[in-house]
C-alpha positions, 0 to 999 in steps of 0.5 A: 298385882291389881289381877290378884286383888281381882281375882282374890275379891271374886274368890271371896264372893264366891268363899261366902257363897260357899260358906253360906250353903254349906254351913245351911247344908252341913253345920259341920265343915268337913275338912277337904271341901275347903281346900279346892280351888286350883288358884288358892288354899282354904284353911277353916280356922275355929267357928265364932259365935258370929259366924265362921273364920277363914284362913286364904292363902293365894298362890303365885300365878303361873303364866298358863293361867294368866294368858287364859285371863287375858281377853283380846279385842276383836281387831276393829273393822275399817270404816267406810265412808259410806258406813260413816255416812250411814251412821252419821244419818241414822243419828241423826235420824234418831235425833230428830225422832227423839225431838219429835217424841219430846214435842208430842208429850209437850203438846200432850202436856199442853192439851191436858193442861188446857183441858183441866183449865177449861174443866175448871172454868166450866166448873167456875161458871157452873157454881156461879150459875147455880148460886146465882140462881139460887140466890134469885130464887132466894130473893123472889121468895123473900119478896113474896114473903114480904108482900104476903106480910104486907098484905096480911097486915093491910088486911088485919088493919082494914079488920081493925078499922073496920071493927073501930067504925063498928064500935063507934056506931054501936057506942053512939047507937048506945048514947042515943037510947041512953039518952 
């Protein structure tokens, strides 16, 4: 039962595979390419609107053909104990390769990580380097600024004084004619 559910699903994948290139290659289905596989019959019935239906009548197996599905195992190779042993080492062999592979991209991993932490670090140092000097930069001309207006205004003072002791003299060079 289970070989003819098989044998039946392969038959329809490859009735659909059929259907498909021959309604591509003939839009009319002539009658006799339906009917010839050896295992079963093919009987179109009417085209639908959505495709093409089909009628599948599957014919009893005959032992000819069940004794050619029928695939035997090659008989098994009686296994030393040096063959054994072999295959005991090349797993083991393999094993080890694999766990040494899995520790290199782990180191890998590992480097690549402190690579892109160190990067990160230097790049950290680098903007505080540079806003630091900025900021000293920064400063020094806010001092200079600074002390340029401290003196201008010195100076306009001393301008000042200079101009009141001036005026004081002419004001009291002016009562001394006056009077």
């Amino acid at each position: 039962m289970a070989k003819t559910a098989i044998a039946y699903k392969e038959k329809m994948k490859e009735i659909s595979v059929l259907s498909l290139i021959c309604s591509c290659l003939y839009p009319e289905t002539p009658k006799n390419i339906m009917g010839d596989f050896e295992d079963m019959d093919i009987k179109p019935i009417n085209k639908r609107a959505s495709g093409q239906a089909f009628e599948v009548i599957l014919k009893p197996t005959s032992p000819v053909s069940e004794a050619a599905h029928c695939v035997t195992t090659p008989p098994k190779k009686d296994l030393s104990l040096e063959d054994i042993q072999k295959k005991l080492e090349a797993a083991e062999e393999r094993r080890r390769s694999q766990e040494a592979q899995v520790l290199r991209a782990l180191a890998e991993k590992r480097d690549h990580e402190r690579d892109v932490l160190l990067k990160a670090m230097e790049e950290n140092n680098n903007f505080s380097r540079m806003a630091e000097e900025k900021l000293q930069v920064k400063m020094e001309q806010n001092e200079e600024n600074r002390q340029a207006y401290l003196a201008a205004m010195m100076e306009r003072l001393q301008e000042r004084e200079r101009r009141a002791q001036e005026v004081r003299r002419n004001k009291g060079l002016r009562e001394e004619v006056t009077a």
